[in-house]
mmCIF file of the N, C-alpha and C atoms, coordinates in Angstrom:
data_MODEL
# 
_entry.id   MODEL 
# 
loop_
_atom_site.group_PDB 
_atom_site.id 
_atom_site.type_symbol 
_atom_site.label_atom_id 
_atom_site.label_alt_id 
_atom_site.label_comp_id 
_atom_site.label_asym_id 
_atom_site.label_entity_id 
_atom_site.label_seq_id 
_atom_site.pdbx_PDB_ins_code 
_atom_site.Cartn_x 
_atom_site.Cartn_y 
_atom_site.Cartn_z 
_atom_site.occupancy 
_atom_site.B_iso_or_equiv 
_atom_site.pdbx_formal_charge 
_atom_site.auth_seq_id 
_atom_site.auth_comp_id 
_atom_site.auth_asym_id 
_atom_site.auth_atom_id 
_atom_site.pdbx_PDB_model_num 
ATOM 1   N N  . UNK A 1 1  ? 42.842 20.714 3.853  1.00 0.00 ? 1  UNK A N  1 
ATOM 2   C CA . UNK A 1 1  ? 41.791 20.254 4.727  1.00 0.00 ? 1  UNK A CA 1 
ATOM 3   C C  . UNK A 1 1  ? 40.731 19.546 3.872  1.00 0.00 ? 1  UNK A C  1 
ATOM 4   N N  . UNK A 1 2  ? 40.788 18.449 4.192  1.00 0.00 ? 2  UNK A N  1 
ATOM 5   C CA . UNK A 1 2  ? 39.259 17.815 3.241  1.00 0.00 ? 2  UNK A CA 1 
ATOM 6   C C  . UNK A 1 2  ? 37.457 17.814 3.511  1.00 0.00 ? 2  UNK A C  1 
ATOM 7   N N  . UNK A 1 3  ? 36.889 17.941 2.862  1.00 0.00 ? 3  UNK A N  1 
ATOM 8   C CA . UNK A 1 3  ? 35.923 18.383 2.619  1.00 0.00 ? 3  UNK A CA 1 
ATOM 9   C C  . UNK A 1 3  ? 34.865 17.230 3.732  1.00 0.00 ? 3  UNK A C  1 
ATOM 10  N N  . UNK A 1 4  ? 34.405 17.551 4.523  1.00 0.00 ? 4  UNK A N  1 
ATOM 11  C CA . UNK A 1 4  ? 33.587 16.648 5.010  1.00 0.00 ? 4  UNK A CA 1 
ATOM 12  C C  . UNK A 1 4  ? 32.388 15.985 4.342  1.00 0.00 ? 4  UNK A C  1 
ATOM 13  N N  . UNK A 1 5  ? 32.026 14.397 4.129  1.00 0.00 ? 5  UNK A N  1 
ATOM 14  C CA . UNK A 1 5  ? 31.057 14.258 3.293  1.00 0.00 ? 5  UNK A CA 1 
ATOM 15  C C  . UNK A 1 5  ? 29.923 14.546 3.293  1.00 0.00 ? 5  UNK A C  1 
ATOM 16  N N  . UNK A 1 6  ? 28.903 14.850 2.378  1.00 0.00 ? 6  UNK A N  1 
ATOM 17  C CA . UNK A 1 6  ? 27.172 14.922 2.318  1.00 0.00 ? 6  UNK A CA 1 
ATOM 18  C C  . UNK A 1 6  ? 26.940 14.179 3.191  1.00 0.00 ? 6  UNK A C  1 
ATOM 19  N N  . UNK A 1 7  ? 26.208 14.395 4.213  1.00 0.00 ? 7  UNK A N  1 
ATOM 20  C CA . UNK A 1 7  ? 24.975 13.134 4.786  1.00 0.00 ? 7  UNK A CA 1 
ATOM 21  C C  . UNK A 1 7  ? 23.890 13.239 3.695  1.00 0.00 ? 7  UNK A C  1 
ATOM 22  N N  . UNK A 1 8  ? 23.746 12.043 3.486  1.00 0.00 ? 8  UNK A N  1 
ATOM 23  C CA . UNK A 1 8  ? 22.791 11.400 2.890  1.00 0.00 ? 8  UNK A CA 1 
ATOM 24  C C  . UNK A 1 8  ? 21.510 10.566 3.416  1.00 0.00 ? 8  UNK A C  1 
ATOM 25  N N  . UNK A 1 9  ? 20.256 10.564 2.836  1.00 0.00 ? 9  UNK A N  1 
ATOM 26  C CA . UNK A 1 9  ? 19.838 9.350  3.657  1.00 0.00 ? 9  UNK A CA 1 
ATOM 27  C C  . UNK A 1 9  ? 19.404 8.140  2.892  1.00 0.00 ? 9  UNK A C  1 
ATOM 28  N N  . UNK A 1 10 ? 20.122 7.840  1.867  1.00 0.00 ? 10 UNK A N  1 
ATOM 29  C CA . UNK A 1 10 ? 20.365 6.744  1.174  1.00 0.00 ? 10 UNK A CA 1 
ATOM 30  C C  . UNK A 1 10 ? 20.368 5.569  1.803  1.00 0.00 ? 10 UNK A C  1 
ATOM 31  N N  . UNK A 1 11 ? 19.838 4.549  2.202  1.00 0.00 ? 11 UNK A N  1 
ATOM 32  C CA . UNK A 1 11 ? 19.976 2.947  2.460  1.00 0.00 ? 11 UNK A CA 1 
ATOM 33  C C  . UNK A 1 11 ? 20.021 1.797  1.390  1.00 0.00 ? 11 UNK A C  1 
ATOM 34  N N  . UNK A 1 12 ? 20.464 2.164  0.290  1.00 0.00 ? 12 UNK A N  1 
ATOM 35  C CA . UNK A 1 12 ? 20.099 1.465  -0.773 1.00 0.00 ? 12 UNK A CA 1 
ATOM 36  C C  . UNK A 1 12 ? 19.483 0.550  -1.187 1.00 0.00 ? 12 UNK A C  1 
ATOM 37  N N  . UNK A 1 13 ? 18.329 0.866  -0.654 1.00 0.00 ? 13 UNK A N  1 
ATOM 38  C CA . UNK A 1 13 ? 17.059 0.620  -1.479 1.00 0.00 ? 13 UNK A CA 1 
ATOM 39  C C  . UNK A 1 13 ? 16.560 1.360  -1.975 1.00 0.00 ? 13 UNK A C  1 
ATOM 40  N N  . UNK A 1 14 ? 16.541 1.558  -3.693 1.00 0.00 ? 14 UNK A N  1 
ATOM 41  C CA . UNK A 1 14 ? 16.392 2.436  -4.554 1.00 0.00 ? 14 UNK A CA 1 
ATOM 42  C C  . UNK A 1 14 ? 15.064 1.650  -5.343 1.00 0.00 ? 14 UNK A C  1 
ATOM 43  N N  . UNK A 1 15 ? 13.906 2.134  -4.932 1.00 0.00 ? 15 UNK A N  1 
ATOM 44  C CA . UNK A 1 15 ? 12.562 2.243  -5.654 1.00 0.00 ? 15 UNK A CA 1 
ATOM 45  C C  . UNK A 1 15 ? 11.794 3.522  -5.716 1.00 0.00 ? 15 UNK A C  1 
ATOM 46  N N  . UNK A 1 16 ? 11.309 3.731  -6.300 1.00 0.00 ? 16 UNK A N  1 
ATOM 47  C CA . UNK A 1 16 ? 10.311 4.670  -6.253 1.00 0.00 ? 16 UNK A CA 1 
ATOM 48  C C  . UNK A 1 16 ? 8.598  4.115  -6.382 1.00 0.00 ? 16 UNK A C  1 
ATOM 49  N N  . UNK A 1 17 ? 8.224  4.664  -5.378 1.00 0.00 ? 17 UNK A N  1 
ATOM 50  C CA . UNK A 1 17 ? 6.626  4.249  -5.024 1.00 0.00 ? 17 UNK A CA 1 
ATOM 51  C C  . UNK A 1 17 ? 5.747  5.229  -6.504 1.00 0.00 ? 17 UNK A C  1 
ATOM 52  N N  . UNK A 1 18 ? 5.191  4.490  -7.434 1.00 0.00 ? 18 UNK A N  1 
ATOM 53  C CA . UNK A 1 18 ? 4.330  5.449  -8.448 1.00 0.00 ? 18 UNK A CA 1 
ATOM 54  C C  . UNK A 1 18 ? 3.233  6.172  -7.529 1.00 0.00 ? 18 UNK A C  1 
ATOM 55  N N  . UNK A 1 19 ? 2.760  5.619  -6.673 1.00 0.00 ? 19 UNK A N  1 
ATOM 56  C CA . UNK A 1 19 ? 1.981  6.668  -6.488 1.00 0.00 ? 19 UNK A CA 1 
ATOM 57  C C  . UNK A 1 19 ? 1.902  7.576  -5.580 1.00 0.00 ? 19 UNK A C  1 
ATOM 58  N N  . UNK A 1 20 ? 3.379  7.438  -4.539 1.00 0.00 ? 20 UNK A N  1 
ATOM 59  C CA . UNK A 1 20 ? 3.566  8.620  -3.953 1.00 0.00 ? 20 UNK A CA 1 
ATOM 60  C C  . UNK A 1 20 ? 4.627  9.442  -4.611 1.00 0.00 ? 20 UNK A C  1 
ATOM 61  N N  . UNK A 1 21 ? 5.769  8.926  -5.469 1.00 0.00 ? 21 UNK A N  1 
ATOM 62  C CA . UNK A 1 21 ? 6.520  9.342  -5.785 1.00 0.00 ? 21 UNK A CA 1 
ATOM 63  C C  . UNK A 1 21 ? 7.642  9.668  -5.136 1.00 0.00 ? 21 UNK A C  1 
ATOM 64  N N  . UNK A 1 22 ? 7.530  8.787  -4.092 1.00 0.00 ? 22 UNK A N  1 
ATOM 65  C CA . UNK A 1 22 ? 8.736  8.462  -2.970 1.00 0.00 ? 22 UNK A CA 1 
ATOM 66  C C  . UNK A 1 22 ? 9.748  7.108  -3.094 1.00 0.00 ? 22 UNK A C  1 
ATOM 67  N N  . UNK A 1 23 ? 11.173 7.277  -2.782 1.00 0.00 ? 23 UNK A N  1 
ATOM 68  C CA . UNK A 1 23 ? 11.748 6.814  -2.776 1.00 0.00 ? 23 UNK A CA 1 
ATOM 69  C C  . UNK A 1 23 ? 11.624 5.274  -1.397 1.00 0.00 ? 23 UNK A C  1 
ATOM 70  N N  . UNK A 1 24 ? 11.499 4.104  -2.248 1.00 0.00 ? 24 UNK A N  1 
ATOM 71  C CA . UNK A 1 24 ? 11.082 3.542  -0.476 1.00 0.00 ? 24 UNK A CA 1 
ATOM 72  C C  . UNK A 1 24 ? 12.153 3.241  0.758  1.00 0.00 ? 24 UNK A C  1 
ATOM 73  N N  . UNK A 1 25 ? 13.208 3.511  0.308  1.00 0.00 ? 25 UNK A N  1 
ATOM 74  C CA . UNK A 1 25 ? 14.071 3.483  0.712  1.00 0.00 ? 25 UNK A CA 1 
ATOM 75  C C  . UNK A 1 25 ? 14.499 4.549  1.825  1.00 0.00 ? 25 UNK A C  1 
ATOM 76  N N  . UNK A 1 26 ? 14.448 6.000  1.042  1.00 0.00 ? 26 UNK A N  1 
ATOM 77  C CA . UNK A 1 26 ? 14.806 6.838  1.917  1.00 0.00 ? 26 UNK A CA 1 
ATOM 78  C C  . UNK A 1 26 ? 13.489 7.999  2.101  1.00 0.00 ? 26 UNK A C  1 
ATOM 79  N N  . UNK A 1 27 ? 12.753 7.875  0.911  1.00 0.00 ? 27 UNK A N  1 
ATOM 80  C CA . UNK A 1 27 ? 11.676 8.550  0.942  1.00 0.00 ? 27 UNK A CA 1 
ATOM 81  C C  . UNK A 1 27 ? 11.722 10.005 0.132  1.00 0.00 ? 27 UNK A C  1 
ATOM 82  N N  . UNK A 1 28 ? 12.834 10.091 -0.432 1.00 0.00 ? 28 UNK A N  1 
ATOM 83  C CA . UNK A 1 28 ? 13.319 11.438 -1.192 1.00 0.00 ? 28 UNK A CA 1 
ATOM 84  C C  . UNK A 1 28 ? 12.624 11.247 -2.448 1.00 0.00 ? 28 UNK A C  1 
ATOM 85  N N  . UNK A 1 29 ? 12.399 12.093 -3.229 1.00 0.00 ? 29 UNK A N  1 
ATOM 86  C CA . UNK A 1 29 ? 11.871 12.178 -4.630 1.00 0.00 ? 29 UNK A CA 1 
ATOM 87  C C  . UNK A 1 29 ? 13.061 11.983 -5.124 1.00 0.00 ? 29 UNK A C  1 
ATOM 88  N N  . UNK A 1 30 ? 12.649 12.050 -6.691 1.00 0.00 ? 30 UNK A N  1 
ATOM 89  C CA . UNK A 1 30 ? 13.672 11.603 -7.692 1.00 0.00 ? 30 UNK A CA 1 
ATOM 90  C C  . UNK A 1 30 ? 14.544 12.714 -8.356 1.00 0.00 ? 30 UNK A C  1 
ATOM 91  N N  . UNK A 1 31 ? 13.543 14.147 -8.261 1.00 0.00 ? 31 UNK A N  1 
ATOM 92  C CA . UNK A 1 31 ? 13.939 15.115 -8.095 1.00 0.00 ? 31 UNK A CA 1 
ATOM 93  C C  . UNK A 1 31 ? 14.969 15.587 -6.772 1.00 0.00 ? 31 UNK A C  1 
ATOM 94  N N  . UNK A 1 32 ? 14.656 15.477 -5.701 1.00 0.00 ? 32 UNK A N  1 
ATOM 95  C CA . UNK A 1 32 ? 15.859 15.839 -4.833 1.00 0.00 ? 32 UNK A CA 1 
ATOM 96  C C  . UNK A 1 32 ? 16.914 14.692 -4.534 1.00 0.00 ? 32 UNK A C  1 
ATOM 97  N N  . UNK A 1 33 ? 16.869 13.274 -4.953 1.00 0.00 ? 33 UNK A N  1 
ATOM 98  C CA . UNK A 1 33 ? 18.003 12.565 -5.575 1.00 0.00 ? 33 UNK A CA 1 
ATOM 99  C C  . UNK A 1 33 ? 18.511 13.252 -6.372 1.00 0.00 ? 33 UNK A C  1 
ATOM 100 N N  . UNK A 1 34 ? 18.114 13.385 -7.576 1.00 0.00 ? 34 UNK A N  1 
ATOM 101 C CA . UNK A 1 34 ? 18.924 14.384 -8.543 1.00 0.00 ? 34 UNK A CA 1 
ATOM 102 C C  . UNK A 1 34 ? 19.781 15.655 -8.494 1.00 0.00 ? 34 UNK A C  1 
ATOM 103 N N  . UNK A 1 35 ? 19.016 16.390 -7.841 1.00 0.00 ? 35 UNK A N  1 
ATOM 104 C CA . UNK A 1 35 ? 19.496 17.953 -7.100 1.00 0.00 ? 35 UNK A CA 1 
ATOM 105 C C  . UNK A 1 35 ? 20.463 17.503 -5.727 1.00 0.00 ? 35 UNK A C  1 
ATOM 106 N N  . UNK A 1 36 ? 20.486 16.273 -4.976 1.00 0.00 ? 36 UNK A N  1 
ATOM 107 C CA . UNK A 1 36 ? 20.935 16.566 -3.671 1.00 0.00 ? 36 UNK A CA 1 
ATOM 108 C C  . UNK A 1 36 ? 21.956 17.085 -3.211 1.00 0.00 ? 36 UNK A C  1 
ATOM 109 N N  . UNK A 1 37 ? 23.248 16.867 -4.075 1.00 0.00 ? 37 UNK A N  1 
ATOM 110 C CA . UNK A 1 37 ? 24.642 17.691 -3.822 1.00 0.00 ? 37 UNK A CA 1 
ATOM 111 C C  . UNK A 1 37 ? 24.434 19.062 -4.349 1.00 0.00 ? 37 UNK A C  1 
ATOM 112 N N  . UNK A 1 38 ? 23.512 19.531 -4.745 1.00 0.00 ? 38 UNK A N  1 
ATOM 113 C CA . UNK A 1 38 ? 23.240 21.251 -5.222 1.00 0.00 ? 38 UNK A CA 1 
ATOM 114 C C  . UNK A 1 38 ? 22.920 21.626 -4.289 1.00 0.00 ? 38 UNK A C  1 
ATOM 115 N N  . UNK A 1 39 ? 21.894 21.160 -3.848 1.00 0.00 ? 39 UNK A N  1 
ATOM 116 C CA . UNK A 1 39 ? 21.033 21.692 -2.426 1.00 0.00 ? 39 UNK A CA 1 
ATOM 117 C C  . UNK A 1 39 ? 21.293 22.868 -1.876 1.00 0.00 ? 39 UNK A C  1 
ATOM 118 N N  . UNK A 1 40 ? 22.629 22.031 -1.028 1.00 0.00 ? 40 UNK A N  1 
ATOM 119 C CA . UNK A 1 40 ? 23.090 23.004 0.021  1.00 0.00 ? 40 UNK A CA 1 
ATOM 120 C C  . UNK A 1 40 ? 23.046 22.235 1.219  1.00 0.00 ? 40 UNK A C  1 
ATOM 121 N N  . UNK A 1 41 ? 23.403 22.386 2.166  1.00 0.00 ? 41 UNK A N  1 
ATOM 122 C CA . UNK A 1 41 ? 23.077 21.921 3.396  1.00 0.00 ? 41 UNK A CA 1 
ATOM 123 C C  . UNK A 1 41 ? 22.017 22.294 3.737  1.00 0.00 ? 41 UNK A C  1 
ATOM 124 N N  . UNK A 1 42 ? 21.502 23.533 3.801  1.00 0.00 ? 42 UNK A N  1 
ATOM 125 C CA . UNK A 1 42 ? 19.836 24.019 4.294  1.00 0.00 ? 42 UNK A CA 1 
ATOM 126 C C  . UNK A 1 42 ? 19.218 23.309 3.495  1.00 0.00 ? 42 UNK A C  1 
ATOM 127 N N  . UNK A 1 43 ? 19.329 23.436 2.131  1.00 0.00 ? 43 UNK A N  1 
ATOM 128 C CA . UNK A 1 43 ? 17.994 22.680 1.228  1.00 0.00 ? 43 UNK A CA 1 
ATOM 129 C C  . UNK A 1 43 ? 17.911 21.040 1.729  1.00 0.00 ? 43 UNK A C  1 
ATOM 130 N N  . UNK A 1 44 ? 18.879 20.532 2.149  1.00 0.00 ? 44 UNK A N  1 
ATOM 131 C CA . UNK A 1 44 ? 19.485 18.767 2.125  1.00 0.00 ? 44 UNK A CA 1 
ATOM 132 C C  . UNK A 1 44 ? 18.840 18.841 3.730  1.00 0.00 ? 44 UNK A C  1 
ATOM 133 N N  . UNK A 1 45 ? 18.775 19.346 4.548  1.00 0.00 ? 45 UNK A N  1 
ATOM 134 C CA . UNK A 1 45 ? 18.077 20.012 5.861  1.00 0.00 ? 45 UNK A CA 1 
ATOM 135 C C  . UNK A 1 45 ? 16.591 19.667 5.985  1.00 0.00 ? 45 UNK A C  1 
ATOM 136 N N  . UNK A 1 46 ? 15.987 20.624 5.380  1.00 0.00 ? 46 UNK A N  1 
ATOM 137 C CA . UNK A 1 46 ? 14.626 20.915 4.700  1.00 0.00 ? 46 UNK A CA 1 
ATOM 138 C C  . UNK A 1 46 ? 14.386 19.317 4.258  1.00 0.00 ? 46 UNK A C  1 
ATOM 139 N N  . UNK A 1 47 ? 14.458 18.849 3.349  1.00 0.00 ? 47 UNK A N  1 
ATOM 140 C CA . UNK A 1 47 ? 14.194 17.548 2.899  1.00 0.00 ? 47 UNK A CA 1 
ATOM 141 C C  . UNK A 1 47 ? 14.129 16.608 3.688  1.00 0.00 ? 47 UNK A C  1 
ATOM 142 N N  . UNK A 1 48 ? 15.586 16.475 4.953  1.00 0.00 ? 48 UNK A N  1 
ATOM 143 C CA . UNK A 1 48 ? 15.741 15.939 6.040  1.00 0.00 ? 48 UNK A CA 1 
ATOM 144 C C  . UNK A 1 48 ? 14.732 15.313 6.872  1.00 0.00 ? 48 UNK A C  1 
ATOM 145 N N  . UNK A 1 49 ? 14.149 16.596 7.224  1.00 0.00 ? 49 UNK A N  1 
ATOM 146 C CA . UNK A 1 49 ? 12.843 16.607 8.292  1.00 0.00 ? 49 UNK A CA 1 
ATOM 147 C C  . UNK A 1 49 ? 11.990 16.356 7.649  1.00 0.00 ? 49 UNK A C  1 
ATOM 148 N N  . UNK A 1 50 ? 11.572 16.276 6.140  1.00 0.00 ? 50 UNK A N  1 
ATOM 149 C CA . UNK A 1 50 ? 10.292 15.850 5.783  1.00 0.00 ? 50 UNK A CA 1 
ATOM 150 C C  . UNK A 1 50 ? 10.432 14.447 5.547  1.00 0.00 ? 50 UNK A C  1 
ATOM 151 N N  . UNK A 1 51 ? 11.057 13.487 5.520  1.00 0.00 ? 51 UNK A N  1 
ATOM 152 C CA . UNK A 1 51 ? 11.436 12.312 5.465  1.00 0.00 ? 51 UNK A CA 1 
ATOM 153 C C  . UNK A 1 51 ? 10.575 11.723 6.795  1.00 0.00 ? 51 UNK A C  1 
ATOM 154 N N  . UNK A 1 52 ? 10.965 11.745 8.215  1.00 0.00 ? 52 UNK A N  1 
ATOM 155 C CA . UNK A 1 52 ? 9.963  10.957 9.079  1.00 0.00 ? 52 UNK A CA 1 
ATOM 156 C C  . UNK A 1 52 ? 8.395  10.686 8.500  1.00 0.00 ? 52 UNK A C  1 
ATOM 157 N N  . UNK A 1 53 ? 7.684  11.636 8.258  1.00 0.00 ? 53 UNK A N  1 
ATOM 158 C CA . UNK A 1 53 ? 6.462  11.580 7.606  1.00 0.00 ? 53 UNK A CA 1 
ATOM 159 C C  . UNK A 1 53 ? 6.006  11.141 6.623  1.00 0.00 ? 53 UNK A C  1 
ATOM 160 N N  . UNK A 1 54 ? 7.352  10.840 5.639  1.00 0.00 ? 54 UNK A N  1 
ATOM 161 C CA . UNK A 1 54 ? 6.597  10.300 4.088  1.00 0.00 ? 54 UNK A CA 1 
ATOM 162 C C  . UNK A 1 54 ? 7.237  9.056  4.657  1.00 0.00 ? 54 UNK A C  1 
ATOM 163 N N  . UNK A 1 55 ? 8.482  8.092  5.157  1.00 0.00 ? 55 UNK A N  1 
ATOM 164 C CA . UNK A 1 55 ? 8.274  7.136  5.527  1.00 0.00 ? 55 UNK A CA 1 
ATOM 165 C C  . UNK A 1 55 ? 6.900  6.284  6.293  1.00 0.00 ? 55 UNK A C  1 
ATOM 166 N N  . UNK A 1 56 ? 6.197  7.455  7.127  1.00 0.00 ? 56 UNK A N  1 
ATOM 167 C CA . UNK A 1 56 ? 5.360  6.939  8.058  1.00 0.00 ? 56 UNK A CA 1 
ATOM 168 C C  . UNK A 1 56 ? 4.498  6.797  6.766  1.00 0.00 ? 56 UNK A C  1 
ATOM 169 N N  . UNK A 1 57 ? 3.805  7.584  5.960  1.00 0.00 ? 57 UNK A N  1 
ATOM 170 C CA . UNK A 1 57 ? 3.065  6.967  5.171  1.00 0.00 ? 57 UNK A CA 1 
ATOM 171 C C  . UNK A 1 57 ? 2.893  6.261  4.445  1.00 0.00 ? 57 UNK A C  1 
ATOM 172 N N  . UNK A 1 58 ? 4.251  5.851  3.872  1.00 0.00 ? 58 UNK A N  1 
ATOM 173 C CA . UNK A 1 58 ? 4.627  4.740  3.082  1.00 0.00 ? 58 UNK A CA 1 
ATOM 174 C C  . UNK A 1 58 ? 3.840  3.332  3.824  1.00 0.00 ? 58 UNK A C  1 
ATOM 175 N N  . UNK A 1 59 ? 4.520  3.399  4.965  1.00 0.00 ? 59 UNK A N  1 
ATOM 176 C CA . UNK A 1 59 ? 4.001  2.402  6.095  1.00 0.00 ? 59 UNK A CA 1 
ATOM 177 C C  . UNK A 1 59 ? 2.788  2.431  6.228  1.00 0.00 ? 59 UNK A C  1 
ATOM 178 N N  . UNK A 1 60 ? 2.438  3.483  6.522  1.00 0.00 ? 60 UNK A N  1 
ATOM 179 C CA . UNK A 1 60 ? 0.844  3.006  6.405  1.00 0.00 ? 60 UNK A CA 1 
ATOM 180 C C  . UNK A 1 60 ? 0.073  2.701  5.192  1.00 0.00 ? 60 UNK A C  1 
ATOM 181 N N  . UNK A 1 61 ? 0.459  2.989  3.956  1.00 0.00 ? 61 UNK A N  1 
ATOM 182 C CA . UNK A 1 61 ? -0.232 2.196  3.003  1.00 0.00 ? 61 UNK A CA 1 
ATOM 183 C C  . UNK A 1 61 ? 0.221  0.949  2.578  1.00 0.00 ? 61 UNK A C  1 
ATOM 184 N N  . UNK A 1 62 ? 1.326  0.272  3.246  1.00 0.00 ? 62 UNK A N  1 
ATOM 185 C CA . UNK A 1 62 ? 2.185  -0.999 3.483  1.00 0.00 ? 62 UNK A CA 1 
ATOM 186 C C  . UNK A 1 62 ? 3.029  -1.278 2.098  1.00 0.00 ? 62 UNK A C  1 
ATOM 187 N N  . UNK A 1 63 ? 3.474  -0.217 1.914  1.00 0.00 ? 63 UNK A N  1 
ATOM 188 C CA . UNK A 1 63 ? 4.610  0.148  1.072  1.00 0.00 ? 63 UNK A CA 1 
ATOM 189 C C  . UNK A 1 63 ? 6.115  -0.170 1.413  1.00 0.00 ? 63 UNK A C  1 
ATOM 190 N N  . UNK A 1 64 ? 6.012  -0.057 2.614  1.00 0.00 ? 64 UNK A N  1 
ATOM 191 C CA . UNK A 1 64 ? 7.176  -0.365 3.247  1.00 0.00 ? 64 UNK A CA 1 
ATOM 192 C C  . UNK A 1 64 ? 7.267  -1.476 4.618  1.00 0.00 ? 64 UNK A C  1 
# 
């Protein structure tokens, strides 16, 4: 039986904002890029939902 893949929320656009320290792309740190297949599904979860909000702020400082 094969392994179903990670969801990710990768769009590849790979920057990181210096001064939020967000990815502008997906909005993940560089740290949970790094960690993301460790995670877990709960931890990859968790991260999930905090994503709407650091996009929105990105946007509002016209980062994105």
């Amino acid at each position: 039986m094969p392994t179903p893949p990670i969801k990710s929320p990768c769009i590849k656009v790979c920057a990181v904002d210096g001064q939020t320290g967000y990815c502008l792309g997906c909005g993940r740190t560089l740290p949970e890029i790094g960690r993301w297949v460790q995670m877990g599904p709960e931890g990859r979860d968790m991260v999930l939902a905090s994503l709407p909000g650091r996009i929105a702020r990105l946007e509002q400082m016209g980062k994105r």
